[in-house]
VEXGUMAR-685146 format. One record per residue (C-alpha): residue number from 1; x, y, z; residue in three letters. Coordinates in steps of 0.25 Angstrom, whole numbers. Layout:
# residues N
{NUM; {X; Y; Z}; ALA} ...
This chain:
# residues 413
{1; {544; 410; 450}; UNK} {2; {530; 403; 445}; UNK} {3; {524; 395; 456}; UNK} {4; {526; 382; 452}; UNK} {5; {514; 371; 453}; UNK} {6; {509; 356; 448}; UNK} {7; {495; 360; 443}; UNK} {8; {486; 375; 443}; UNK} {9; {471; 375; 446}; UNK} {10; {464; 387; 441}; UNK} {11; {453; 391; 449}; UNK} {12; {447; 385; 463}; UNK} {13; {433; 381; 460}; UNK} {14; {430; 367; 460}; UNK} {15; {436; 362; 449}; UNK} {16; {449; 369; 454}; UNK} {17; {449; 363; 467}; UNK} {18; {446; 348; 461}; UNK} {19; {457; 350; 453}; UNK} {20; {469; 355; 463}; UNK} {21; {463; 344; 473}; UNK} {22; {465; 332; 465}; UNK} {23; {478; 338; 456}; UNK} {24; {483; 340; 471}; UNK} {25; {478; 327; 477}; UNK} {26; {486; 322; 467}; UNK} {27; {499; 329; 472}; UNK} {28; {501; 341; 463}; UNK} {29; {503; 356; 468}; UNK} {30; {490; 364; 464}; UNK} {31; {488; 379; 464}; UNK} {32; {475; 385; 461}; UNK} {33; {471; 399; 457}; UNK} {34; {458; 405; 458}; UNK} {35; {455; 419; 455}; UNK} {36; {444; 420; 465}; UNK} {37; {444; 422; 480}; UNK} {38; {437; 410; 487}; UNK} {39; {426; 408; 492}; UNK} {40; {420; 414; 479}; UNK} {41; {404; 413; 472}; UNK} {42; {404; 404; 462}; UNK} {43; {393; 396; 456}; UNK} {44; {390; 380; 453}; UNK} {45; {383; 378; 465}; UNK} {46; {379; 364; 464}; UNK} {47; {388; 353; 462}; UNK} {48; {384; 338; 455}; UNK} {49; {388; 325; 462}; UNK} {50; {399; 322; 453}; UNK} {51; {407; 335; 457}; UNK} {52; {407; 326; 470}; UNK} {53; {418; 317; 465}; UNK} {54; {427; 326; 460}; UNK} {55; {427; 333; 473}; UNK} {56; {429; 321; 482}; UNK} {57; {441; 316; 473}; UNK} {58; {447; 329; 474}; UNK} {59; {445; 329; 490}; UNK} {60; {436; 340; 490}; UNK} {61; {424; 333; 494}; UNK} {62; {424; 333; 511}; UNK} {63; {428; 346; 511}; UNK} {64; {416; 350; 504}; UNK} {65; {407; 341; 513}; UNK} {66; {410; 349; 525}; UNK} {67; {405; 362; 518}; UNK} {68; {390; 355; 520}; UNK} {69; {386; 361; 506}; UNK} {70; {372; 357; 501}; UNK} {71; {371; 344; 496}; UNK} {72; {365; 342; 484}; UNK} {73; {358; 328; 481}; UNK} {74; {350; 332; 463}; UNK} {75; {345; 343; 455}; UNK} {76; {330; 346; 454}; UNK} {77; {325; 352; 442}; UNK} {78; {311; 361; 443}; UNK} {79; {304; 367; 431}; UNK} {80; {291; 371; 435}; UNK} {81; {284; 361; 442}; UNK} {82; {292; 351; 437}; UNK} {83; {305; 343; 444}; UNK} {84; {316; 335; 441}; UNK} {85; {323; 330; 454}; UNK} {86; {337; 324; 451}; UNK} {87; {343; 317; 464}; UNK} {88; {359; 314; 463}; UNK} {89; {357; 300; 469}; UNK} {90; {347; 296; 458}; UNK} {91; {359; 296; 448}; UNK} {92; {362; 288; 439}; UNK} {93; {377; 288; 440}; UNK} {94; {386; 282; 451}; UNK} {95; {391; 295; 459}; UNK} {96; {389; 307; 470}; UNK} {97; {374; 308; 473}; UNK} {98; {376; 322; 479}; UNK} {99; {384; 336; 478}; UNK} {100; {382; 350; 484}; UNK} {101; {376; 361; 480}; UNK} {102; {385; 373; 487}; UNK} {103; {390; 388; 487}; UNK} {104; {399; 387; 478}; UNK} {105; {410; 396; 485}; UNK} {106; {409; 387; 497}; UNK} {107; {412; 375; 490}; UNK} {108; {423; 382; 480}; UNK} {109; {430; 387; 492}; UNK} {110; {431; 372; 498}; UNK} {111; {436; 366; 488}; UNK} {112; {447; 377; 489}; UNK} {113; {451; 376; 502}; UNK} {114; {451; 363; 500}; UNK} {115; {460; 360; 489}; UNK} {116; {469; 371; 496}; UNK} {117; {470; 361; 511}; UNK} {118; {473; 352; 500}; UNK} {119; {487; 359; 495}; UNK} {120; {483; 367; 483}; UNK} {121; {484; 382; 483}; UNK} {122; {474; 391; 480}; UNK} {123; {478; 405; 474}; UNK} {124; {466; 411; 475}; UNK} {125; {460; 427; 467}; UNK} {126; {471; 423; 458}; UNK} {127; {468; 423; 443}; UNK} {128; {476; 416; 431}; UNK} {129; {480; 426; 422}; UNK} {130; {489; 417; 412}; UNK} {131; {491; 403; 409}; UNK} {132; {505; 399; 401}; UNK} {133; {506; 385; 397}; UNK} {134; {521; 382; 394}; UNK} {135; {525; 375; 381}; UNK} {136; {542; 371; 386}; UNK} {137; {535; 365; 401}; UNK} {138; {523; 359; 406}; UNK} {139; {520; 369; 417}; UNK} {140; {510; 382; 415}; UNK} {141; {513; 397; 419}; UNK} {142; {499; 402; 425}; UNK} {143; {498; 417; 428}; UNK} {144; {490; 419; 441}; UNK} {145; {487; 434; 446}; UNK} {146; {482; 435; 463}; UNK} {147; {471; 448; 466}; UNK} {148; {482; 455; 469}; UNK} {149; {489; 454; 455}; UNK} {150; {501; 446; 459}; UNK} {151; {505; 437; 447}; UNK} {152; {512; 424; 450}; UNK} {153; {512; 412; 438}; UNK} {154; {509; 398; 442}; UNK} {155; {519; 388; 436}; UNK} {156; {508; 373; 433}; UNK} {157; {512; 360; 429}; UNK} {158; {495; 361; 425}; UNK} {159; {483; 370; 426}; UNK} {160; {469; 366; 429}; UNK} {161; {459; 376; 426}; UNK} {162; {448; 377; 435}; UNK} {163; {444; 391; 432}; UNK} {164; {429; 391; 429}; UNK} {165; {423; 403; 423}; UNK} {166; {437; 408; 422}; UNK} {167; {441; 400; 413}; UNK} {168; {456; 403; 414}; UNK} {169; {464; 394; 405}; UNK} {170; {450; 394; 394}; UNK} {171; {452; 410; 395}; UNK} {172; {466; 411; 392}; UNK} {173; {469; 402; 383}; UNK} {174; {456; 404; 375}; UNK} {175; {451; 390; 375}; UNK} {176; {436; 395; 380}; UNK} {177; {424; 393; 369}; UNK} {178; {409; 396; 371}; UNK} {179; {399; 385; 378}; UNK} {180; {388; 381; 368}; UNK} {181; {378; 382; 379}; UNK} {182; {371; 396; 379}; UNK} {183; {375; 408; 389}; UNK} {184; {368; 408; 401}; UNK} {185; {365; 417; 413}; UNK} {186; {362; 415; 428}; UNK} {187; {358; 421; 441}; UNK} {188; {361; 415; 455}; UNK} {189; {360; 420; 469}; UNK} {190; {361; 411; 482}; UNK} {191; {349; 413; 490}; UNK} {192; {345; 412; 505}; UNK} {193; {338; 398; 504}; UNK} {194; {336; 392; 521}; UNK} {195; {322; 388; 518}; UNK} {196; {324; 380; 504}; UNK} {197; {321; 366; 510}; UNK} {198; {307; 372; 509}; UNK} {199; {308; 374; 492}; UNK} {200; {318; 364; 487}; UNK} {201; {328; 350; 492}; UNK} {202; {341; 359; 494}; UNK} {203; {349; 347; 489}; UNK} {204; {348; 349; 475}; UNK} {205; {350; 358; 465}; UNK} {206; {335; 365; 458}; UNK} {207; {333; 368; 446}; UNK} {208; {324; 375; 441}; UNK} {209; {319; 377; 427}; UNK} {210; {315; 390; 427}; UNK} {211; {315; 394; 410}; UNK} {212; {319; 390; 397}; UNK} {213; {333; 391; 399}; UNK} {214; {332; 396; 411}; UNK} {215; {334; 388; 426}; UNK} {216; {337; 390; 441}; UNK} {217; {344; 384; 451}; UNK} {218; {343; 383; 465}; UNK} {219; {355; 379; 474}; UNK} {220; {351; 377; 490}; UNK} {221; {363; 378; 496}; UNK} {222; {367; 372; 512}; UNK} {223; {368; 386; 516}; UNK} {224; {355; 390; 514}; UNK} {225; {356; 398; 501}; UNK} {226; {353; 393; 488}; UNK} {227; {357; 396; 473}; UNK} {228; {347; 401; 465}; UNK} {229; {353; 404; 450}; UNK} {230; {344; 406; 437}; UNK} {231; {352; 402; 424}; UNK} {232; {348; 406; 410}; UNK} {233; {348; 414; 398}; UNK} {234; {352; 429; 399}; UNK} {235; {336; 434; 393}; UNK} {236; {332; 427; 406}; UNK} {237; {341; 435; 416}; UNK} {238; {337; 447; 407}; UNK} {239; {323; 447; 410}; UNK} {240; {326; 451; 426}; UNK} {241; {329; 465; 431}; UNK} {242; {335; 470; 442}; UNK} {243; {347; 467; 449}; UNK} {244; {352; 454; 450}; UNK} {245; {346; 451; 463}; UNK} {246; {331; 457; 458}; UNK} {247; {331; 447; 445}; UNK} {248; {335; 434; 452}; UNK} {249; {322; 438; 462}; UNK} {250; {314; 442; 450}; UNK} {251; {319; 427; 443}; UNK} {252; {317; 420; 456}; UNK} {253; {303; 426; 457}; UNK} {254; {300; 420; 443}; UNK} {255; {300; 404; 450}; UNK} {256; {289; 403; 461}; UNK} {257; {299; 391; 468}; UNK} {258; {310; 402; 469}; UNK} {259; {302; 413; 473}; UNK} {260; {296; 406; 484}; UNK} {261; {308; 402; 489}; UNK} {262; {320; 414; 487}; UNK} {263; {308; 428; 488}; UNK} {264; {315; 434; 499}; UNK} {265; {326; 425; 500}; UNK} {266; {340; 433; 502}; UNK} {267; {352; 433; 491}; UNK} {268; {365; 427; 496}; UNK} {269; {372; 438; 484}; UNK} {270; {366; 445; 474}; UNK} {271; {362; 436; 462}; UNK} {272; {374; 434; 452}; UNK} {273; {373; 430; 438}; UNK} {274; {383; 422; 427}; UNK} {275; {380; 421; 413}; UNK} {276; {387; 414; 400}; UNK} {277; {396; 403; 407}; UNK} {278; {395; 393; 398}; UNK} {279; {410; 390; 393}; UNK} {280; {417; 382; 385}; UNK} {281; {431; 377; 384}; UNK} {282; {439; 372; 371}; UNK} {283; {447; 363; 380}; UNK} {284; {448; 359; 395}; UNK} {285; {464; 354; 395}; UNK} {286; {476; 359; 388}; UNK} {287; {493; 357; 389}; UNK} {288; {493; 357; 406}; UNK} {289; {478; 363; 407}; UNK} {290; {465; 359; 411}; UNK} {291; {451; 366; 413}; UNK} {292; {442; 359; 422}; UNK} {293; {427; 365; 427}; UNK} {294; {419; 376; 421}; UNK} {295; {432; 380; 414}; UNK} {296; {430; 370; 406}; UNK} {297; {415; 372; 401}; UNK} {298; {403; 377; 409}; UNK} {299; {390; 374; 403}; UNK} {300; {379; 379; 413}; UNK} {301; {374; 378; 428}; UNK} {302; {362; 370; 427}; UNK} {303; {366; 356; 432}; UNK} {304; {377; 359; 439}; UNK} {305; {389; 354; 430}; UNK} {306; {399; 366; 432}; UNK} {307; {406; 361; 444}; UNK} {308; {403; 346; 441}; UNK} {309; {412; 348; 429}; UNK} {310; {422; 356; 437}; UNK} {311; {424; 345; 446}; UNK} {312; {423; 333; 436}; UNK} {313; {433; 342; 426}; UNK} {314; {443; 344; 436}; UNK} {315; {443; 330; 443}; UNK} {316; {446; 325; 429}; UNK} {317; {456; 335; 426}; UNK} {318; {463; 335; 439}; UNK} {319; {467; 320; 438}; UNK} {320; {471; 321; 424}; UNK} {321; {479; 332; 429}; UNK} {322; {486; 326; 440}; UNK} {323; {490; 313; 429}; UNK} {324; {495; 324; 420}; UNK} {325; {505; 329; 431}; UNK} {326; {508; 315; 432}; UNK} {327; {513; 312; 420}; UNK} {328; {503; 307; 412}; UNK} {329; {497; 311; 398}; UNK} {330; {485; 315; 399}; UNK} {331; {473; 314; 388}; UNK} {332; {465; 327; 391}; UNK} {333; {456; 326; 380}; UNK} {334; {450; 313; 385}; UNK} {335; {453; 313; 399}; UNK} {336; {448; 327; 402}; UNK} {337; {441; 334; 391}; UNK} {338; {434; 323; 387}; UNK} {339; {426; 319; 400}; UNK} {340; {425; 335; 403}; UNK} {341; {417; 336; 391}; UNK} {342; {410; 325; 393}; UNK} {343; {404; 331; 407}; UNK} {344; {401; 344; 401}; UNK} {345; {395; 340; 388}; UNK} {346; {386; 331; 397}; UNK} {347; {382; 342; 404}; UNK} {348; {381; 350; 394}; UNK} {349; {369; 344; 388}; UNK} {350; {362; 344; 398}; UNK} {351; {363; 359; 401}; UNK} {352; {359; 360; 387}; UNK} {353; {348; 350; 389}; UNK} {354; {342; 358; 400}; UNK} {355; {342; 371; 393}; UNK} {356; {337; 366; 381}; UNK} {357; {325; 360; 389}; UNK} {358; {326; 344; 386}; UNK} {359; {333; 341; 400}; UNK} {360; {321; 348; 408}; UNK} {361; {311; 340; 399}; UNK} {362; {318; 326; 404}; UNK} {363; {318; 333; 419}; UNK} {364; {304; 339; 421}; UNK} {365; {299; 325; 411}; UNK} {366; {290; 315; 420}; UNK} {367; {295; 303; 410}; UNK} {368; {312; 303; 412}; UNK} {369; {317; 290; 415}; UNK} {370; {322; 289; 430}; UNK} {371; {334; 282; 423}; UNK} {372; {337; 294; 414}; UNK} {373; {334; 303; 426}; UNK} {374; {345; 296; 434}; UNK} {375; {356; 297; 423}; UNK} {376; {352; 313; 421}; UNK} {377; {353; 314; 436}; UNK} {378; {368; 308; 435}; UNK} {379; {371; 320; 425}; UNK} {380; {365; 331; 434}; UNK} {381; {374; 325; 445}; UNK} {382; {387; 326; 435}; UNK} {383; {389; 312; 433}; UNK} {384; {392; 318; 416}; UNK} {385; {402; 308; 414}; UNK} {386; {395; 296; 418}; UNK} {387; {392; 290; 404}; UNK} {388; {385; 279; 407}; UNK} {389; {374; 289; 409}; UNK} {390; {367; 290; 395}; UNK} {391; {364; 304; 400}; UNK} {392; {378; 306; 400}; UNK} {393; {381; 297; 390}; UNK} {394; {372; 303; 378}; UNK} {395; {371; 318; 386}; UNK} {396; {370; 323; 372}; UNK} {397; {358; 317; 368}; UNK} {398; {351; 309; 377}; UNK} {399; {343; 321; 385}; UNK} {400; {337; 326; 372}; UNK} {401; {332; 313; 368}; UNK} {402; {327; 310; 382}; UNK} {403; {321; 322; 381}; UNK} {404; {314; 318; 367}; UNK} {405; {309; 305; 375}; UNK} {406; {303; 313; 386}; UNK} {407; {296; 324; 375}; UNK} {408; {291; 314; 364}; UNK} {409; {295; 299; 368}; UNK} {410; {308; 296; 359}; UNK} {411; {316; 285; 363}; UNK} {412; {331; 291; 370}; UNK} {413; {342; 287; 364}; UNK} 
């Protein structure tokens, strides 16, 4: 006999957890599978303030407080000698003025055992193997395998797939196409960090422009360590030899502020590297499905915006799931999709405008306009659906043309 349920959640993550918290909230049984064992190493270390609200509506949020992770207030930008501070509360959109910056298995595993005190059950190390969507009745027949190979089928009213990098629903039913942003490699490590106050505030993200095309961050966390992670092309990566742990030295040593700061310093775990994660996805909603978070699209790590749209994504979809359940007919099109895309595409020009160079003439420029500074600083907070923002508004154009203002005094338009 299929185990019988109202609604599946694929993976745990965040976007997971959001979405069996509210569809449970709500009154309906929720099961999630995730094929990992928790706590697990995952990375999206930093969060932005409007993942705030998706977490407090989904009754997430005090539990997270009583983890006393860092908090975190802006972004800072360095390149060279130059910086561009953002602070959260100089916004230009009404919202959360701060986040955390966070261990991400720390924070993923709260979020689980929270949504489990709350009546959902996790089966966790347990992988989908097979998704049937029935044409004669409204349920779905998911295939689900645990570590030790016991097969069980999972009878669901609707499936959420939070699956991330997984990409289980995209996989199997072929609906995955490539991302238009080029491929992409990083190298990460946490690092022993008890003496940062000394270097940099430990409330904020840093960013440093280290390269063409070619950046680092640094995430001090409240534990001591902080993230240090280089992000580029692969010609980069290729120009360090050694193991793992010998080129991340050898790249550290390249940026005096680094060097004086982690020479010496002790590696938390051998650094670890991801490449090509830029993915793209034909739709995000079908007949009793929905894709939510990185499974969705994930475009690139640089402000931050993977788990803002996991949280945003599923906050949205959970709500039109549960009036679905109820009854209603749903218009997925423009009530999910539509808005989805309009947070990534947002986004997106911006981590196009950063690499192309235009964004980091108006950040390092001594002539923005505090006004304008104010409505970017709401972007970099994850307020991408706020269009009464014209940097939200006109995302698709108005960076390069204040770009041209800054460079050669044309009017923005």
């Amino acid at each position: 006999m299929n185990d019988k349920i109202d609604v599946l959640v694929i993976g745990a993550g965040p976007s997971g957890t959001i979405a069996a918290a509210m569809i449970r909230k709500a009154g309906f049984n929720v099961c999630i599978v995730e094929k990992e064992k928790f706590p697990r190493f995952v990375i999206g270390e930093s969060l932005l303030p409007r993942c705030m609200e998706a977490l407090e509506e989904a009754g997430l949020l005090e539990a997270l407080k009583k983890k006393k992770f860092q908090e975190k207030f802006g972004a800072k930008f360095i390149k060279g000698d130059l910086v561009c501070d953002f602070n959260f509360s100089d916004q230009h959109t009404k919202g959360w003025k701060w986040t955390w910056q966070m261990p991400r298995a720390d924070f993923d595993n709260t979020l689980a055992e929270e949504v489990q005190k709350m009546g959902v059950t996790i089966n966790f190390e347990t992988a989908v193997t097979a998704i049937e969507f029935r044409n004669d009745s409204s349920d779905s027949i998911t295939t689900v395998v645990d570590k030790s190979g016991k097969e069980r089928k999972i009878e669901a009213r609707f499936i959420v797939d939070a699956s991330g990098y997984g990409r289980v629903i995209p996989r199997l039913f072929n609906l995955d196409k490539p991302s238009n942003l080029p491929p992409r490699k990083t190298m990460f490590a946490h690092i022993a960090d008890d003496d940062r106050n000394q270097y940099e505030e430990p409330n904020r993200i840093i960013i440093i422009s280290h390269k063409p095309e070619v950046w680092i961050w640094g995430i001090p966390f409240s534990n001591g360590n902080t993230s240090v992670g280089y992000v580029g092309n692969k010609n980069f990566f290729e120009g360090f030899k050694g193991s793992n742990t010998e080129q991340f030295f050898s790249m550290i040593d390249e940026t005096p502020s680094l060097k004086k700061r982690f020479a010496n310093k002790e590696l938390r775990f051998e650094p670890r590297t991801i490449e090509g994660w830029s993915m793209s996805t034909e739709k995000f909603y079908g007949n009793r499905f929905v894709l939510t978070g990185n499974v969705t699209e994930f475009l690139d790590p640089i402000f931050s915006s993977g788990v803002t749209l996991a949280t945003v994504s599923s906050q949205t979809a959970s709500k039109l799931v549960v009036r679905q359940l109820n009854g209603e007919v749903i218009d997925w099109e423009k009530e999910y999709m539509a808005p989805v895309m309009q947070g990534v595409n947002t986004f997106r020009s911006y981590v196009m405008g950063w690499y192309d160079g235009f964004l980091q003439d108006i950040f390092f420029s001594d002539q923005t306009n505090p006004a304008f500074k104010n409505q970017i600083c709401s972007v970099l907070a994850g307020y991408v659906w706020d269009t009464s923002n014209p940097f939200v508004k006109k995302h698709d154009t108005i960076l390069k043309n204040l770009a041209k203002v800054i460079k050669f005094g044309e009017e923005i338009s």
